[in-house]
N, C-alpha and C positions, 0 to 999 in steps of 0.2 A: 761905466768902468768894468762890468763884468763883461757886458759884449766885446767891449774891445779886449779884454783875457780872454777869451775864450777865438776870436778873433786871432790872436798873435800866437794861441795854442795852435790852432788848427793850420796856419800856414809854417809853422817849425816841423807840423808832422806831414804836412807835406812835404817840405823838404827833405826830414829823413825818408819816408818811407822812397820820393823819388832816388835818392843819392844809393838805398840799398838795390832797391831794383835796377839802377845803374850800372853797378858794380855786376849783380847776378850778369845781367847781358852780354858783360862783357866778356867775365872770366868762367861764366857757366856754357854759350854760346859761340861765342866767336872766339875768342882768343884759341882755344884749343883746336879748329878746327882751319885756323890759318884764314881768317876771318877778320878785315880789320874795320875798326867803326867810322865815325866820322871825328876830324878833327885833331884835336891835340891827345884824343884817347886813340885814334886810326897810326898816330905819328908814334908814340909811345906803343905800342904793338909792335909795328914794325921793328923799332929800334930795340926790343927784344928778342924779335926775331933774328937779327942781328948779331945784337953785342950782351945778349942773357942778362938785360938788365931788368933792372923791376920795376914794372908796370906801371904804380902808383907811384913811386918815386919819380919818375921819369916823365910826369903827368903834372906831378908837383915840381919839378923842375923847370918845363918846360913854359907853364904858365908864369915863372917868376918875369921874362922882361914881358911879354904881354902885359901883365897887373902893373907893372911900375909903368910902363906906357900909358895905361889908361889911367893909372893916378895924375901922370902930368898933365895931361892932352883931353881927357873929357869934365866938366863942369862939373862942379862936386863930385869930385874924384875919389877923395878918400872914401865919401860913403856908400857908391857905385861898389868901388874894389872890396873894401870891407866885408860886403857879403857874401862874395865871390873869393875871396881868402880863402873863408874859413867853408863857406863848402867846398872848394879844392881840395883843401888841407885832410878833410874828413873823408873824401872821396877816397883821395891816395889812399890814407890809412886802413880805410875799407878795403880795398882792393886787393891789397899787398896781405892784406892778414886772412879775408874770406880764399885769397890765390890758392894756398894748400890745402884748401879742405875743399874744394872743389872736384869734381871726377878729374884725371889728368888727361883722359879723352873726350869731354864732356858728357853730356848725355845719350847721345846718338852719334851715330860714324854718318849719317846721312849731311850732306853740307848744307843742301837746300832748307832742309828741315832748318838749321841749324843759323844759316841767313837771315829767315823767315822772324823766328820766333826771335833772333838777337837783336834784329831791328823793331819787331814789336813793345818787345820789354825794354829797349833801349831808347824808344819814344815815348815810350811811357813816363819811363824815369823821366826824362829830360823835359816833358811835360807836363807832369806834376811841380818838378822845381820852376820851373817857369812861370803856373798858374799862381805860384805861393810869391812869385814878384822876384826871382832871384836868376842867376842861371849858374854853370857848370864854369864860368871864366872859359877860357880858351878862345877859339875860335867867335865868340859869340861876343866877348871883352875889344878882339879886336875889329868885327863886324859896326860895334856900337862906334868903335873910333872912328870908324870911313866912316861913319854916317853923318857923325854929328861935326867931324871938323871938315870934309872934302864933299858930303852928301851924295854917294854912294851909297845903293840900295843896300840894306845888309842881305835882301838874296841873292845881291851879286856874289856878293864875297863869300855867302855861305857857297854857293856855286862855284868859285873859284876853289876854294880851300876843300872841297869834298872830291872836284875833278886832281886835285895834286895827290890825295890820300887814293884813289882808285890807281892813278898813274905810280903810284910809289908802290900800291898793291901787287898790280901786274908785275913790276921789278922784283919785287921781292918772292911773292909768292906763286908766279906764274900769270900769266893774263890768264886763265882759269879762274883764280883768287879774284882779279879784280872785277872778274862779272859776278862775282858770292857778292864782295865786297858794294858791288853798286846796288845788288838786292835787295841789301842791308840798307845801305843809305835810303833808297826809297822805301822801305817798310818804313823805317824810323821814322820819315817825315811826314807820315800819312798817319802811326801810330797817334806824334804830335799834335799832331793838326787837329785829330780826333779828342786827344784831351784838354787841349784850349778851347775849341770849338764847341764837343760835345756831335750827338748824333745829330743829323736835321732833322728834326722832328716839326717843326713849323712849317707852313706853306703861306707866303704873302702874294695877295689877288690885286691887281690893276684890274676897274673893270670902265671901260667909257661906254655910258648909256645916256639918253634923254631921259630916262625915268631913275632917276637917282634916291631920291625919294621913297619911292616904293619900292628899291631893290634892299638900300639902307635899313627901312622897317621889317621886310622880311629878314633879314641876314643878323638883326638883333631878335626880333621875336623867337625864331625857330632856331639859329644858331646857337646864341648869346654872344653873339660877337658886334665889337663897333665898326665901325667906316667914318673915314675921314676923308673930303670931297672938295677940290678944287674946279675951278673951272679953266678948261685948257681950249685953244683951237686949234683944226686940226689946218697945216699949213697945205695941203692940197687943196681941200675943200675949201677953205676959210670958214668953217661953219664952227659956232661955239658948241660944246658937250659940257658935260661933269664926266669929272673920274674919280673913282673911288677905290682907296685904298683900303685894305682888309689884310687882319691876319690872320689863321685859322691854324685848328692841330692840322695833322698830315691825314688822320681820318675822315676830317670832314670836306677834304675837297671835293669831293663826287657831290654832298647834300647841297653845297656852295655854287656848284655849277647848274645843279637842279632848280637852286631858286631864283639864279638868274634867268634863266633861260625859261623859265614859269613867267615873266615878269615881261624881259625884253630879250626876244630869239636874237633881233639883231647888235644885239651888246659884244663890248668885244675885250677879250676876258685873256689875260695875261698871268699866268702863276710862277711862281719862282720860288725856291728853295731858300730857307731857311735852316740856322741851327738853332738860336733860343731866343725867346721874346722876353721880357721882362716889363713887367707893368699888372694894371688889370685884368685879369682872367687867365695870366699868368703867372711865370713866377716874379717873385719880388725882390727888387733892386738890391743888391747888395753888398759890400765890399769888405777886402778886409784888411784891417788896420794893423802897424804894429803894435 
């Protein structure tokens, strides 16, 4: 009972802390510098650039038939939108009140600067509420709908709807604007990517040898690491091997390739990147509840 309180605490503070850092992005970073984001926050920019309307309101408005779409049209609907309500609802509020106390220039007159970090903190945000199991509604509300009733990738449509906010960019602010504006979108996505994902910090080894055995016992002895070993053949050859699967931090792959190659020079050793392991001699399986 206390896990899962403490559980349903730590993903609502994710949510806020994403929703504020959201908000900073947009109206610390981009808004003031004719900078628009992605989505239904890129659409709402504009449309104040426009017609001086407010920002949050116009965010909170725009998501009303998106959310009633996805209340009819996705499975369990109500409790999908539910949580996307009400962080819309809090977003807007954010925005529209943090708006005036913000510099009216922002930070920097530089734009790139201003791209840069808008997209950073703006993937951040959006990748914090994400990790805590929720999103921003918008663009993301109706990504979930092509997927789940037409099965349409949702990076299609994230692709679509960012190439229309770049093209609405350019109109509004200058095609100037929309190369800030595409800067932004890719920072953001890679900000993202970096907080669901986390750093790659792991390295996983394919290794096919005849001596699997003795490569396995080194790689535990001297590592602490396990292997796990099928046996494959190889379709040129037709000759049967073992391969062994390994996963290691990103430090020890130099020791890893020393004590194969100690073992069997002609081994044939495959690494790949990893971002997080979870198990033994890692971290420990997690999740978190409401």
């Amino acid at each position: 009972m206390l896990q899962q309180f403490r559980d349903t605490l730590f993903r609502y503070s994710l949510v806020a802390l994403g929703i504020v850092i959201g908000a900073l992005s947009l109206i610390v970073f981009l808004q003031p510098l004719d900078i628009a984001p992605a989505g239904v926050a890129g659409a709402s920019t504009l449309l104040n650039e426009l017609f001086d309307t407010p920002i949050g309101l116009t965010i909170f408005l725009l998501n009303i038939p998106i959310q009633l779409l996805g209340y009819w049209m996705l499975p369990n609907g109500a409790r999908v939108i539910g949580r996307s309500v009400v962080i819309i609802l809090i977003f807007s509020v954010v925005i529209d009140n943090l708006g005036p106390m913000a510099p009216a220039g922002g930070i920097s007159d530089e734009r790139m600067l201003n791209a840069l970090f808008g997209g950073i903190t703006g993937g951040i945000g959006v990748g914090l509420v994400y990790r805590a199991g929720a999103t921003f509604g918008g663009t993301s509300t109706l990504a979930l709908i092509l997927q789940r009733r037409f099965g349409f990738p949702m990076s299609t449509t994230f692709l679509c709807t960012d190439t229309l906010i770049i093209i609405a960019a350019g109109l509004v602010y200058g095609w100037e604007g929309a190369l800030y504006a595409a800067v932004a979108l890719f920072t953001a996505g890679l900000a993202t990517d970096y907080v669901l994902e986390g750093p790659s910090v792991i390295r996983t080894a394919m290794i096919i040898t005849d001596k699997p055995t003795e490569i396995s016992q080194r790689i535990f002895a001297n590592l602490q690491r396990g292997a796990t070993s099928w046996t494959i053949k190889g379709e040129y050859t037709g000759l049967e091997r073992t391969m062994l699967y390994v996963t290691v931090a990103r430090s020890q792959v130099r020791d890893l390739k020393e004590e194969v190659s100690q073992v069997d020079p002609n081994a044939f050793v495959v690494i790949g990147m990893g971002h997080a392991a979870y198990g033994a001699g890692f971290r420990r399986v997690r999740g978190l509840r409401m």
